[in-house]
C-alpha positions in Angstrom: 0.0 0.0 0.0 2.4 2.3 0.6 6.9 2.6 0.5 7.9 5.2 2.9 11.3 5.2 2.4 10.8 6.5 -1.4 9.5 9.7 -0.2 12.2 9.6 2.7 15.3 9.0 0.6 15.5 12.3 -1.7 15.0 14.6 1.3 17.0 12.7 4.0 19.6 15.0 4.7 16.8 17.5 4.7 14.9 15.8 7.5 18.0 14.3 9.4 19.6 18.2 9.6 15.8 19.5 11.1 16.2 16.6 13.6 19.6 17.3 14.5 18.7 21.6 15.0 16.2 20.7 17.1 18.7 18.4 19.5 21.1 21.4 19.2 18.2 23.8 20.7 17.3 21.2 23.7 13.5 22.4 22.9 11.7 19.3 22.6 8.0 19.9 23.2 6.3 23.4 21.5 8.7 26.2 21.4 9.9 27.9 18.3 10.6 25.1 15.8 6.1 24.5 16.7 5.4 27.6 16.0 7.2 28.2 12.8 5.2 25.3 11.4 1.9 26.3 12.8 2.6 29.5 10.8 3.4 28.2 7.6 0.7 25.5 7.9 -1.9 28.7 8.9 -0.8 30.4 5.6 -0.8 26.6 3.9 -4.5 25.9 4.8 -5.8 30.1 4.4 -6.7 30.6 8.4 -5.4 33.2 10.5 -4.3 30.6 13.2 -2.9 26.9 13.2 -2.6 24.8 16.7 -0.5 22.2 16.8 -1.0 19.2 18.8 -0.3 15.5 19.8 -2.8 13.8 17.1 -5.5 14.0 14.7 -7.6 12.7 17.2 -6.8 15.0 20.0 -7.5 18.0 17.0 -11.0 17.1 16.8 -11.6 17.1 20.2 -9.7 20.5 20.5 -11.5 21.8 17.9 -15.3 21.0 19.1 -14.0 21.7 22.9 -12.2 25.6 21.8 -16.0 26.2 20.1 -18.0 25.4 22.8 -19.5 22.0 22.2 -20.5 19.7 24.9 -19.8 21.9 27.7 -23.5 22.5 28.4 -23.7 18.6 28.8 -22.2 18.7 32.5 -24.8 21.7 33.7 -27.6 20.5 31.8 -30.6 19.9 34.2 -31.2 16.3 34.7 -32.9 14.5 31.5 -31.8 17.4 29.1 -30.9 16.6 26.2 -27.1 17.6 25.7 -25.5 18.7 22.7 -25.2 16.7 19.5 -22.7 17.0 17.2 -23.9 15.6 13.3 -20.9 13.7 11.2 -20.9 11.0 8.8 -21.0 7.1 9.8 -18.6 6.4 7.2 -15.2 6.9 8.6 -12.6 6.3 11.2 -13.7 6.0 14.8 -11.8 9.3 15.4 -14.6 11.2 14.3 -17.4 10.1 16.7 -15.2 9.8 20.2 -13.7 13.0 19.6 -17.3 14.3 20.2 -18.1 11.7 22.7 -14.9 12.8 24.7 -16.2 16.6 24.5 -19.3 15.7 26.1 -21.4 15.8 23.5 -23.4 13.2 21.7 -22.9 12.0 18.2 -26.0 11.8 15.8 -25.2 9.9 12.3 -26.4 11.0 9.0 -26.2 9.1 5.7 -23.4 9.0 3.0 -23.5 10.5 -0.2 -23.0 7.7 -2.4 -20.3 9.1 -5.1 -18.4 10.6 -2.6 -18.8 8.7 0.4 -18.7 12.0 2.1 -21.5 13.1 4.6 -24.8 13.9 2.7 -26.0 17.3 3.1 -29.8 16.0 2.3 -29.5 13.8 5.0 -28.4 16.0 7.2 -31.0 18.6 6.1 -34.0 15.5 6.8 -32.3 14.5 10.3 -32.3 19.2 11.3 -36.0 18.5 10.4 -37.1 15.5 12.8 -37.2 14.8 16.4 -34.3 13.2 16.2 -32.0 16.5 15.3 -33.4 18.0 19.0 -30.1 19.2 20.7 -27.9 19.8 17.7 -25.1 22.2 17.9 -22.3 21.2 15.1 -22.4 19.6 11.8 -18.7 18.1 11.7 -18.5 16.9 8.2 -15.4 15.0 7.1 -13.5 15.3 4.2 -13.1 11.6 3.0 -10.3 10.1 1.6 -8.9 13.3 0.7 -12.1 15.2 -0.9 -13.8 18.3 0.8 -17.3 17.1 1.5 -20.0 19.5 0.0 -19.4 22.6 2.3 -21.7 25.2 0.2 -24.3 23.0 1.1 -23.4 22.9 4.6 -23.4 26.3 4.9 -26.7 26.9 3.1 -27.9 24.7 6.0 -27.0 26.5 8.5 -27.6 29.9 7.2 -31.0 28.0 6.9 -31.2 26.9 11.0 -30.2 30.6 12.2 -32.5 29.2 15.2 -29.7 26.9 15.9 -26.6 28.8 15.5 -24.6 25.8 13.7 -21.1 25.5 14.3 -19.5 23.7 11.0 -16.0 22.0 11.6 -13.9 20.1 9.1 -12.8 16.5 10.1 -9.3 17.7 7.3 -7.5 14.1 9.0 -7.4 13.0 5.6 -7.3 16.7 3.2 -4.2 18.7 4.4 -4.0 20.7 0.9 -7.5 19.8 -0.5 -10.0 22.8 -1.4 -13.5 23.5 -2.1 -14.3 25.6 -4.7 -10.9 27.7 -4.4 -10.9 27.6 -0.8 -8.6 25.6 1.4 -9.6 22.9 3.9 -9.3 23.9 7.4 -10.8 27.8 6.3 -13.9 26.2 5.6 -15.6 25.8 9.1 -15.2 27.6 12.3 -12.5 25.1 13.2 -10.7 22.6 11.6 -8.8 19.0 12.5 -5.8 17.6 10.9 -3.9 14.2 11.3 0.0 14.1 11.0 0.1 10.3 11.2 2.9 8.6 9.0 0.0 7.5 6.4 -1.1 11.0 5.8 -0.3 12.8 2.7 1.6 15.5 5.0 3.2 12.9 7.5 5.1 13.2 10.8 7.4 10.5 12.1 5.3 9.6 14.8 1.6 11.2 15.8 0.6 14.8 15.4 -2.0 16.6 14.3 -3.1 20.1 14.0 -6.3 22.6 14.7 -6.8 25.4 12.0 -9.4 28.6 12.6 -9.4 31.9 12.3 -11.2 32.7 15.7 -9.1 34.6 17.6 -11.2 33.3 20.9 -11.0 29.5 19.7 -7.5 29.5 18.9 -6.4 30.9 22.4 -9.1 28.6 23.7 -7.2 25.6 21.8 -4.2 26.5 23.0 -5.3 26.5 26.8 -6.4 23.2 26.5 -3.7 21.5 24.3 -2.1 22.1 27.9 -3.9 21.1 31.2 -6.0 24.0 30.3 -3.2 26.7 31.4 -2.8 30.7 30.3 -0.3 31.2 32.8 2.3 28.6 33.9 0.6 26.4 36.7 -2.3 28.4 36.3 -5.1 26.1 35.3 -8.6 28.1 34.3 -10.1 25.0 33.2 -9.4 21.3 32.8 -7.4 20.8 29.8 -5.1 17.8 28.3 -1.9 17.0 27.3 -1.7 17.1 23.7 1.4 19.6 22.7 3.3 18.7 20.1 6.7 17.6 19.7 9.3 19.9 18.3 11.2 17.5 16.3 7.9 16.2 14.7 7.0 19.9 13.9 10.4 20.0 12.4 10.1 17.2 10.2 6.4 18.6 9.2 8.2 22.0 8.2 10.5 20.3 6.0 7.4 18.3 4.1 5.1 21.1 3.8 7.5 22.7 1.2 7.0 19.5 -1.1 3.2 18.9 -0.6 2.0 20.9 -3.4 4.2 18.5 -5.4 3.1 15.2 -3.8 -0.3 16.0 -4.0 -0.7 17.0 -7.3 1.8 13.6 -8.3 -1.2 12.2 -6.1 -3.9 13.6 -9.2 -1.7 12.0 -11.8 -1.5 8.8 -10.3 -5.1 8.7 -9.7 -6.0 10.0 -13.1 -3.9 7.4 -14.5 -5.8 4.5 -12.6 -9.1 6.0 -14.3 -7.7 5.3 -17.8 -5.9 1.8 -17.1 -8.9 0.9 -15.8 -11.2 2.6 -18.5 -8.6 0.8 -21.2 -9.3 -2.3 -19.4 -12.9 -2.4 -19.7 -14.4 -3.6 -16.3 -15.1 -0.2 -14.9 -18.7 0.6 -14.9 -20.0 4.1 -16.4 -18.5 6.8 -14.5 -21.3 8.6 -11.6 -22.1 12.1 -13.2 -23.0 15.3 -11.0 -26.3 13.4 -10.1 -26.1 9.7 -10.7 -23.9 7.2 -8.6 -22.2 4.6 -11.1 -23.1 1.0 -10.1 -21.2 -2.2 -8.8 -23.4 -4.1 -11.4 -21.6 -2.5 -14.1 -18.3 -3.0 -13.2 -15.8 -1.6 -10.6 -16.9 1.7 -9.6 -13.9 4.5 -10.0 -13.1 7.6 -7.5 -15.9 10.7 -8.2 -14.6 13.7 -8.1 -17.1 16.9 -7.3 -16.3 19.6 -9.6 -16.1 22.1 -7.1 -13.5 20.2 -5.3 -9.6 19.7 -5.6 -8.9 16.2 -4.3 -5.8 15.3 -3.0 -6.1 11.5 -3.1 -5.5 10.8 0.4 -6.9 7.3 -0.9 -7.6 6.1 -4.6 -11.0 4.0 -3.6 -13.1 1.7 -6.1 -16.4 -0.1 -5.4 -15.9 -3.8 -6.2 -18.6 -6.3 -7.0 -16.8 -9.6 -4.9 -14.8 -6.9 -3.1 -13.7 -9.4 -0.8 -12.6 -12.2 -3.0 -11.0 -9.8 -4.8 -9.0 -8.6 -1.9 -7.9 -12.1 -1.1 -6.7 -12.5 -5.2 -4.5 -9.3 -4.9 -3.0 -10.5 -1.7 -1.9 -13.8 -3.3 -0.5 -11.3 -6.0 1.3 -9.5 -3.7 -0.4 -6.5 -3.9 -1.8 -4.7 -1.0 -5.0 -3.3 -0.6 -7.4 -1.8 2.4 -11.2 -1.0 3.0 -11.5 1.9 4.6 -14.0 1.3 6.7 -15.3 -2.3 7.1 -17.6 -1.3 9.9 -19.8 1.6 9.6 -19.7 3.8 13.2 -23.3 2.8 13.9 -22.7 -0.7 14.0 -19.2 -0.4 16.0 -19.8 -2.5 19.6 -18.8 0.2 21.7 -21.1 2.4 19.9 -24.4 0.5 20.6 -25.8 2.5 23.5 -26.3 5.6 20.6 -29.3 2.7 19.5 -28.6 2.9 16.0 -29.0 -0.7 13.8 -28.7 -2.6 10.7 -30.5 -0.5 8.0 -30.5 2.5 9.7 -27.8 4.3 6.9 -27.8 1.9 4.0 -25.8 3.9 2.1 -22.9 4.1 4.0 -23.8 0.2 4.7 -23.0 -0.8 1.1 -19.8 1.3 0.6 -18.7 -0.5 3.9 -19.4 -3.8 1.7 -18.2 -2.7 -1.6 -14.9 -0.3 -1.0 -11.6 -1.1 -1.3 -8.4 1.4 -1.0 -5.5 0.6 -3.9 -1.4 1.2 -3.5 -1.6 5.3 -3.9 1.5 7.6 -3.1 3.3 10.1 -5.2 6.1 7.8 -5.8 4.5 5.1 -7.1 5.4 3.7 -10.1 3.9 3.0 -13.7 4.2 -0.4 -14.0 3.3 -1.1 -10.5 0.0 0.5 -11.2 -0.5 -1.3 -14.4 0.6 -4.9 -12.9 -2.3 -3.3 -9.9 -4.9 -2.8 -13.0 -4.0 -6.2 -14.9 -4.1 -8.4 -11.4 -8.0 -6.9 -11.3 -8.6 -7.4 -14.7 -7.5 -11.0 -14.1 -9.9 -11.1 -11.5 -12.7 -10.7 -13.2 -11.7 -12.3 -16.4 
């Protein structure tokens, strides 16, 4: 799935000089090497301020704590409902226990189905019931490296002024995506970014990153990335400790300057999967502006909105047999993921939210059909053709 030590090789020295600066400065956690990154990734991701922090994980819950969300849970009166935070039930766990962990409560909304990304319509029909009683935040995430639909957000909330929506990016997987010219993480009031080696802008190690151009959230942020202090052993509230590491930061400075580069590699490598697989002929018609291709024709490619610039975080078919298939590129050698096999509503330690089979079918059936091929900047021609002939074998 992935070579790191392609990527690593041509900047080496690069990296191995950042390390060694920041063992000549004896600064290991924050301190000047952390905040020059947090200023080129503000100007990176168009926000006034950037927070750096432990992981992508700890950003989310950062981000929703800085705006507000969940603190009325713990001074609610008894049987109130507290806040709820609406996100997609198609990604990594990350996204509901961050809200969980703010005190909050997580209410699911269905997939679109050529993006995988959180459905606005959905989301618009759950605002409408019962069921969206409570609701504070839309945290829509930007899947596999694609800005989820954030005009439509916005129209939502500018359409619940009763409400006063918050809208905060889940960026874990779009560090350098956009939506209609504007970056991800200036989208929403706050955004989240993952660092993790995986990620198209990868530490060595865990970090992650809050973006917003709130001067009062970003201070906020700040406090809370550490035990909730302003003033050295002062503590105003209860915070945690998620600062990050200097030498990660470090090593993030040094790849930021190349992830225009990777990410647009990224687009070519992607684009060139559409045509092998086009050439090939088992991919099914492509899904248009309005129609989601189907499994029954074929392997469905990557849809890419219009309005958005993806960065390929993941290249992700649908696959009739996915799983069989899975097990014939393995024999082959070839690696391969699904990304997610278990939609959040159906995770175990999610039960108590009462959500069941059926409930988001959408987001059900990508869970059965997806599957995540080799993708990285350095990837190689051939490797994606032998990729593209082992399916076409497949199939055959």
């Amino acid at each position: 799935m992935l070579e790191f030590s392609r990527q690593f090789a041509p900047i080496r020295e690069e990296i191995l000089d950042a390390i060694a600066r920041v063992c000549d400065s004896q600064t290991f956690i924050l301190g000047p090497r952390v905040s020059e990154f947090e200023t080129s990734a503000a100007v990176a991701c168009a926000a006034s301020f950037a927070i750096g922090c432990a992981s992508g994980t700890d950003a989310l819950w950062l981000a929703l704590a800085a705006a507000g969300i969940g603190n009325s849970a713990s001074s609610s009166p008894a049987g109130a409902v507290s806040d709820a935070v609406v996100t997609s039930p198609f990604s990594f766990f990350a996204s509901a226990s961050a809200i969980l962990r703010a005190g909050a409560r997580p209410l699911f909304a269905d997939i679109d189905s050529r993006t995988f990304n959180l459905s606005p319509a959905a989301v618009a029909e759950l605002l409408r019931s019962s069921a969206g009683r409570g609701v504070k935040a839309i945290l829509p995430v930007h899947l596999y490296g694609q800005c989820a639909d954030w005009s439509a957000f916005e129209t939502i909330a500018q359409n619940h002024p009763g409400l006063s929506l918050i809208l905060i990016e889940d960026a874990a997987q779009a560090f350098g995506a956009s939506w209609d010219g504007r970056p991800a993480g200036s989208l929403g009031a706050a955004a989240a970014f993952s660092f993790y080696p995986t990620k198209n802008l990868a530490a060595m190690g865990d970090a992650g990153l809050v973006t917003t151009s709130d001067p009062h959230l970003a201070d906020r942020a700040r406090s809370l990335r550490a035990h909730g202090m302003t003033r050295r052993y002062y503590h105003d509230e209860v915070g945690w400790n998620s600062r990050l590491d200097a030498i990660q930061a470090a090593i993030l400075q040094v790849k930021l300057r190349y992830l225009p580069l990777w990410n647009q590699q990224r687009r070519e490598r992607a684009a060139r999967y559409d045509q092998l697989f086009v050439d090939s002929g088992i991919a099914a018609a492509p899904a248009t502006s309005s129609t989601a291709a189907s499994t029954k024709d074929g392997i469905v490619l990557p849809f890419t909105d219009p309005r958005a610039t993806h960065v390929f975080h993941q290249y992700v078919i649908r696959a009739p047999h996915r799983d069989a298939l899975r097990d014939h590129l393995t024999a082959h050698g070839i690696g391969s993921e699904i990304y997610y096999p278990v939609p959040l509503h159906l995770q175990a330690s999610l039960k108590e939210l009462g959500y069941k089979l059926g409930d988001f079918p959408q987001a059900e059936l990508a869970a059965a059909e997806v599957l995540a091929l080799p993708i990285y900047p350095e990837l190689r021609d051939d490797e994606q053709q032998t990729v593209v002939e082992a399916i076409r074998s497949f199939y055959a």
